[in-house]
N, CA, C and O atoms as CSV, one atom per row, in Angstrom:
chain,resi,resn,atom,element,x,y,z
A,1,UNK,N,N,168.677,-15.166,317.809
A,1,UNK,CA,C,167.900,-14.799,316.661
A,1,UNK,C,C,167.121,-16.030,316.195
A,1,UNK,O,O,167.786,-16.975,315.771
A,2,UNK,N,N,165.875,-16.122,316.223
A,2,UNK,CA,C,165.046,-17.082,315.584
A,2,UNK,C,C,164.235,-16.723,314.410
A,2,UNK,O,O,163.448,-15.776,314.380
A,3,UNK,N,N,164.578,-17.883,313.040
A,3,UNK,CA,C,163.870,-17.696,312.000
A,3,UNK,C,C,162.372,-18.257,311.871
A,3,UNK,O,O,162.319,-19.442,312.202
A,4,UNK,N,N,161.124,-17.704,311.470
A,4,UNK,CA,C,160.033,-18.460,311.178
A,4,UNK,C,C,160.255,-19.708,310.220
A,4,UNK,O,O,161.317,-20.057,309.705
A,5,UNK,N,N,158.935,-20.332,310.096
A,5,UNK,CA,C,159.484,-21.595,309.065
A,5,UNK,C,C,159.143,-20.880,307.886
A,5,UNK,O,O,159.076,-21.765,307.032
A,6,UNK,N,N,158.840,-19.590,307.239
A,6,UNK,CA,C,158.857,-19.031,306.036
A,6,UNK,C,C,160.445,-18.539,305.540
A,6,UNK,O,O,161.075,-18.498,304.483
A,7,UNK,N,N,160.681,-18.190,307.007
A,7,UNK,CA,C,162.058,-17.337,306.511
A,7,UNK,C,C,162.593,-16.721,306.053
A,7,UNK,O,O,163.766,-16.745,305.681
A,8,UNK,N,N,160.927,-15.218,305.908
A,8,UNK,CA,C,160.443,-14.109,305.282
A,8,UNK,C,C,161.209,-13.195,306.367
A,8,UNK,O,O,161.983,-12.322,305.972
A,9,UNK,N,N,160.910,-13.476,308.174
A,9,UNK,CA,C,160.525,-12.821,308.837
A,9,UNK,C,C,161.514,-13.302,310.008
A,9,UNK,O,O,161.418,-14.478,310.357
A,10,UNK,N,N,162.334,-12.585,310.557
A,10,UNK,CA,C,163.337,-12.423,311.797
A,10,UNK,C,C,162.319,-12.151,313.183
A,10,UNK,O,O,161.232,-11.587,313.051
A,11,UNK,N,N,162.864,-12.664,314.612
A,11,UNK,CA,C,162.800,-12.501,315.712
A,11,UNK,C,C,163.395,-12.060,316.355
A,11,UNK,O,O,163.603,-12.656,317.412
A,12,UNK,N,N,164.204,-10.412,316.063
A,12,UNK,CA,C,165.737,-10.682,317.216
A,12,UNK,C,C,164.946,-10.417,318.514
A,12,UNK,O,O,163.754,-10.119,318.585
A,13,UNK,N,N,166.032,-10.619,319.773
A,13,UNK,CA,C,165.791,-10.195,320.813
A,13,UNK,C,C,166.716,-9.043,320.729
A,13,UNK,O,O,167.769,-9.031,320.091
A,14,UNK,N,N,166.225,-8.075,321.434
A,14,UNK,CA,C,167.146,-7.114,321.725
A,14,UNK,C,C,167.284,-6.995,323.196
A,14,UNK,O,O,166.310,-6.743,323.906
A,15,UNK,N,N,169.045,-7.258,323.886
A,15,UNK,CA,C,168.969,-7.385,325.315
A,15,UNK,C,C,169.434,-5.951,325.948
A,15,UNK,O,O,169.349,-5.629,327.133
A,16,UNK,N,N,169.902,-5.236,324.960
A,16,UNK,CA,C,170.426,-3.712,325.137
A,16,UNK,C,C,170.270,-2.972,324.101
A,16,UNK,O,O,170.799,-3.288,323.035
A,17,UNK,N,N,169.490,-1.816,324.236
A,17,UNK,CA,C,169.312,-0.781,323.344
A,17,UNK,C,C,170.652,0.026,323.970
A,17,UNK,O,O,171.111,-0.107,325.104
A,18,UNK,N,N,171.085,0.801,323.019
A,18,UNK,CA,C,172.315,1.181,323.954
A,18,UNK,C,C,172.752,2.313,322.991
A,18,UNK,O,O,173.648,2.972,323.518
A,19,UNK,N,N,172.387,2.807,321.630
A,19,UNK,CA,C,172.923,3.932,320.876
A,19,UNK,C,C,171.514,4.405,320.553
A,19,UNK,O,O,170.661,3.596,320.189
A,20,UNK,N,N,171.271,5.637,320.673
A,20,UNK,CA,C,170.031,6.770,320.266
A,20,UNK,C,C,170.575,8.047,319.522
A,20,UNK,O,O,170.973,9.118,319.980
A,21,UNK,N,N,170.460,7.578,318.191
A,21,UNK,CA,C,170.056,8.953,317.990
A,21,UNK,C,C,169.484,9.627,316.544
A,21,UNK,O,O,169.362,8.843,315.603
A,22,UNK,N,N,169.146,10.982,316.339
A,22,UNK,CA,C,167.993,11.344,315.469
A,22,UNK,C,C,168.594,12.798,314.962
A,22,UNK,O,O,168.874,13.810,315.604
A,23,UNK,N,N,168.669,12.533,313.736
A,23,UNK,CA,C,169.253,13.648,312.559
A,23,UNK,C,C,168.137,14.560,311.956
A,23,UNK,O,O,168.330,15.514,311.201
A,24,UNK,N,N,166.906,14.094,312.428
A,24,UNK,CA,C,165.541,14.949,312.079
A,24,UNK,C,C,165.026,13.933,310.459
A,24,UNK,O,O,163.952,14.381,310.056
A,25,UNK,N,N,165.346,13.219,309.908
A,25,UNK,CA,C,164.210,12.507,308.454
A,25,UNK,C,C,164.850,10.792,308.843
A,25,UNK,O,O,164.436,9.790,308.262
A,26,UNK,N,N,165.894,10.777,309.911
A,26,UNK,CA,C,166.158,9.602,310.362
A,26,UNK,C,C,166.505,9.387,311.769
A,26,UNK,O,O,167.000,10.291,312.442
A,27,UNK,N,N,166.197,7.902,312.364
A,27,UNK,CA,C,166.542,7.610,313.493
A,27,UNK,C,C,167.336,6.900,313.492
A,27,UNK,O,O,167.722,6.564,312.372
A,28,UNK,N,N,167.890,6.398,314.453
A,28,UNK,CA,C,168.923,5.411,314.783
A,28,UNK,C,C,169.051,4.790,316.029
A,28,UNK,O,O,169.109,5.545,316.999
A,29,UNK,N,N,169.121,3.314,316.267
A,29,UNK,CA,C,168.498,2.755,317.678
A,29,UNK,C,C,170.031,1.320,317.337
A,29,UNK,O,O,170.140,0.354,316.582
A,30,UNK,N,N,170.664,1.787,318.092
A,30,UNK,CA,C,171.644,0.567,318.033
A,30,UNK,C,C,171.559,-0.411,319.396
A,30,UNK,O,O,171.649,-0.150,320.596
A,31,UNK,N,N,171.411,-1.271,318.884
A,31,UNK,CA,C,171.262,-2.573,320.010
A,31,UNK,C,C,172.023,-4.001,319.845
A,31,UNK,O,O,172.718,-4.378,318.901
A,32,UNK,N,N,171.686,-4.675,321.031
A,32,UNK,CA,C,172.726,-5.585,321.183
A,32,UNK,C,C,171.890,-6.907,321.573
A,32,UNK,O,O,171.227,-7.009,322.606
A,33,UNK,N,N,172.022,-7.880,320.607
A,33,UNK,CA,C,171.047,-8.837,320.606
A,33,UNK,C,C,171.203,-9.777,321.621
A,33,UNK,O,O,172.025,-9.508,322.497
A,34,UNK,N,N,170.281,-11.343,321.719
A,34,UNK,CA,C,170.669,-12.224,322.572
A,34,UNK,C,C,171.656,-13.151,322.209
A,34,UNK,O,O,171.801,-14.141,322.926
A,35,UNK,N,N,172.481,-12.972,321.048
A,35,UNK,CA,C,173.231,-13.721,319.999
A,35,UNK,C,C,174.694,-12.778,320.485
A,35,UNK,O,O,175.841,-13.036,320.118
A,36,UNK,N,N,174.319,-11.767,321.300
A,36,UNK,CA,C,175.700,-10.766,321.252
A,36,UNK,C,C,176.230,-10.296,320.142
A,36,UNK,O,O,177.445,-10.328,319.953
A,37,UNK,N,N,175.098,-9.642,318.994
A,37,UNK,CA,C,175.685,-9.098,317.764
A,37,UNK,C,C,175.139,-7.907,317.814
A,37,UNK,O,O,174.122,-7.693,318.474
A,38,UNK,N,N,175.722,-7.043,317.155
A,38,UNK,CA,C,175.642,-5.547,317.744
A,38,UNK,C,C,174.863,-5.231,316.602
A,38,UNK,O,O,175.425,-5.592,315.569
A,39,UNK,N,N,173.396,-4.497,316.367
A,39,UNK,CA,C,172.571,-4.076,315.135
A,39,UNK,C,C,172.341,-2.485,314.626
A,39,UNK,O,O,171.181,-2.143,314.854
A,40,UNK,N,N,172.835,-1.838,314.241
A,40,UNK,CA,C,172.230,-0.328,314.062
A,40,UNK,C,C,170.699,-0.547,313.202
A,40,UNK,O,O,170.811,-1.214,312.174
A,41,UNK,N,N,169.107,0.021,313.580
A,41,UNK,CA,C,168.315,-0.058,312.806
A,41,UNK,C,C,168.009,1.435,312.350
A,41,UNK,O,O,167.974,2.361,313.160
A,42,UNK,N,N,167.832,1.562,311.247
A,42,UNK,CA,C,167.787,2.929,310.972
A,42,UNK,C,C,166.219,2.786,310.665
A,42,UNK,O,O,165.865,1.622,310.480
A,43,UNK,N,N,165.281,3.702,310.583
A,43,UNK,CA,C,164.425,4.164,310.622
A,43,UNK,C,C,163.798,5.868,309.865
A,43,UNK,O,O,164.438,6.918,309.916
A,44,UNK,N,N,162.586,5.706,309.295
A,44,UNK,CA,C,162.379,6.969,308.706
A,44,UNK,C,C,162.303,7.634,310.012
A,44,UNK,O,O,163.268,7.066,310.524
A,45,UNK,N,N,161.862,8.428,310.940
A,45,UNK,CA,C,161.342,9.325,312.119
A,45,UNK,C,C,159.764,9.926,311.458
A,45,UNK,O,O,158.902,10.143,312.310
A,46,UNK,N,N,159.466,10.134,310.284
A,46,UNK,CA,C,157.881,10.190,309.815
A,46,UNK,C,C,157.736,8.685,310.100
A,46,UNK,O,O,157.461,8.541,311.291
A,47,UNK,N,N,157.796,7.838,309.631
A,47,UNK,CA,C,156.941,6.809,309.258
A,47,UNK,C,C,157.328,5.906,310.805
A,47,UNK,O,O,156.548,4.954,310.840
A,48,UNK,N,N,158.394,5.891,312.257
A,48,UNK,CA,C,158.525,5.495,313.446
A,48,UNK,C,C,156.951,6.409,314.480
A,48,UNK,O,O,156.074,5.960,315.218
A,49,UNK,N,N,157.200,7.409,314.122
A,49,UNK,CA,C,156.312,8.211,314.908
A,49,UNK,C,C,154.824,8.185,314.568
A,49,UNK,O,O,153.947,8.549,315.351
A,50,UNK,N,N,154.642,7.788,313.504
A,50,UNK,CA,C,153.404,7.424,312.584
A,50,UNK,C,C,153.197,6.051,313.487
A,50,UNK,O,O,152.469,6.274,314.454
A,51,UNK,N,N,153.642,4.750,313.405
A,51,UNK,CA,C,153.666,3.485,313.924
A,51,UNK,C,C,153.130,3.598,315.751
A,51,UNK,O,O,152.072,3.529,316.376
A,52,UNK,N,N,154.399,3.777,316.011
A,52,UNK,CA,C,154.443,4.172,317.455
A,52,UNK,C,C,153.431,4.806,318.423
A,52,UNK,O,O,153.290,6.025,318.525
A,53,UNK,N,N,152.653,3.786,319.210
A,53,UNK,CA,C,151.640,4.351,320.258
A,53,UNK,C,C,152.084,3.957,321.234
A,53,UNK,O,O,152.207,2.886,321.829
A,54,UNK,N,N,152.469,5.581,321.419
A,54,UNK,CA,C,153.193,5.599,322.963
A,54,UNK,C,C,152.579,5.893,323.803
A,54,UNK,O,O,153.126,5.674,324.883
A,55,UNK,N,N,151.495,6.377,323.863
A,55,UNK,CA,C,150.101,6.343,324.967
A,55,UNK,C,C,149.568,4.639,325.329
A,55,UNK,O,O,149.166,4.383,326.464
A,56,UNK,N,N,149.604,3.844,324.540
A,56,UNK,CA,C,149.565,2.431,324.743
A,56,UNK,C,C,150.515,2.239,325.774
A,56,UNK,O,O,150.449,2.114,326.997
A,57,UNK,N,N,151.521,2.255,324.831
A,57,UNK,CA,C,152.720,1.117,325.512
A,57,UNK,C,C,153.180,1.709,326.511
A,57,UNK,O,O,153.861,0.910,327.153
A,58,UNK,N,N,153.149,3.172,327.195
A,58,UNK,CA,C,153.390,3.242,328.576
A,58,UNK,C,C,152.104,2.613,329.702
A,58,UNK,O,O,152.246,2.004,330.762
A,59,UNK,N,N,150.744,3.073,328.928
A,59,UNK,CA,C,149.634,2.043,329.632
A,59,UNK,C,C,150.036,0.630,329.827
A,59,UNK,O,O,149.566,0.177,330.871
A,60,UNK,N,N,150.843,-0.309,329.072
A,60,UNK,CA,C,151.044,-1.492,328.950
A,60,UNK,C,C,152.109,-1.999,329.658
A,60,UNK,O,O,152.373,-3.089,330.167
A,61,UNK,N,N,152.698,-0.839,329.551
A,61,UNK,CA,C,154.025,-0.798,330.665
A,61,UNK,C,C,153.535,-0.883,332.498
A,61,UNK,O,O,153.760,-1.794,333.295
A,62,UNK,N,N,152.918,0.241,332.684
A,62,UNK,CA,C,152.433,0.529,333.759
A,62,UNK,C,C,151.785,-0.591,334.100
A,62,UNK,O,O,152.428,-1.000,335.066
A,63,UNK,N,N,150.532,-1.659,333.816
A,63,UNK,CA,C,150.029,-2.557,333.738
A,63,UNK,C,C,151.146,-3.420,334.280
A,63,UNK,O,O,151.162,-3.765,335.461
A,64,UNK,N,N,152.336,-3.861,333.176
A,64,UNK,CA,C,152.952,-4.799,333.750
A,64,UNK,C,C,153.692,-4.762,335.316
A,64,UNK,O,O,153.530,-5.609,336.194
A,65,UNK,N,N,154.602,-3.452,335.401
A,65,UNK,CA,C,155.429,-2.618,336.728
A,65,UNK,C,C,154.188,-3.309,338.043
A,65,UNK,O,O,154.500,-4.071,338.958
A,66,UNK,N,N,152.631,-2.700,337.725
A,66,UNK,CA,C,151.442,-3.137,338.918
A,66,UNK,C,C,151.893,-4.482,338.933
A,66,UNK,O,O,152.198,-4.725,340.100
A,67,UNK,N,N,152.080,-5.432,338.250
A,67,UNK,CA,C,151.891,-6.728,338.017
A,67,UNK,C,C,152.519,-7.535,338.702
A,67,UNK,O,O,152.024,-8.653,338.845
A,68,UNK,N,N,153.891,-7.202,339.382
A,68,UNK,CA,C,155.115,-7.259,339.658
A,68,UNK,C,C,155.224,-7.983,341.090
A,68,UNK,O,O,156.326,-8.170,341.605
């Protein structure tokens, strides 16, 4: 986990996403950092799906996989 020099704003890494799941007005994404601390992030599911361009980031994905 790395702090900025404000120390407003976190960096985790996440090395395992590893719990999914969605109650319909919330999400839930539990992961497992590079620190080996285990995080549940909860999330609205309006305001994740609002954010989230997933037409990008599989383009960005795909991009990288060619890259390889």
């Amino acid at each position: 986990m790395k702090k900025d020099t404000t120390e407003r704003f976190m960096t985790i890494e996440a090395i395992d996403i590893h719990t999914f799941a969605c109650n319909g007005d919330e999400t839930l994404l539990g992961i497992t950092t590079d620190d080996d601390k285990e995080i549940i992030l909860n999330f609205s599911t309006y305001q994740l799906l609002q954010s989230l361009d997933n037409k990008y980031m599989k383009k960005q994905l795909n991009k990288y996989i060619k890259g390889l």
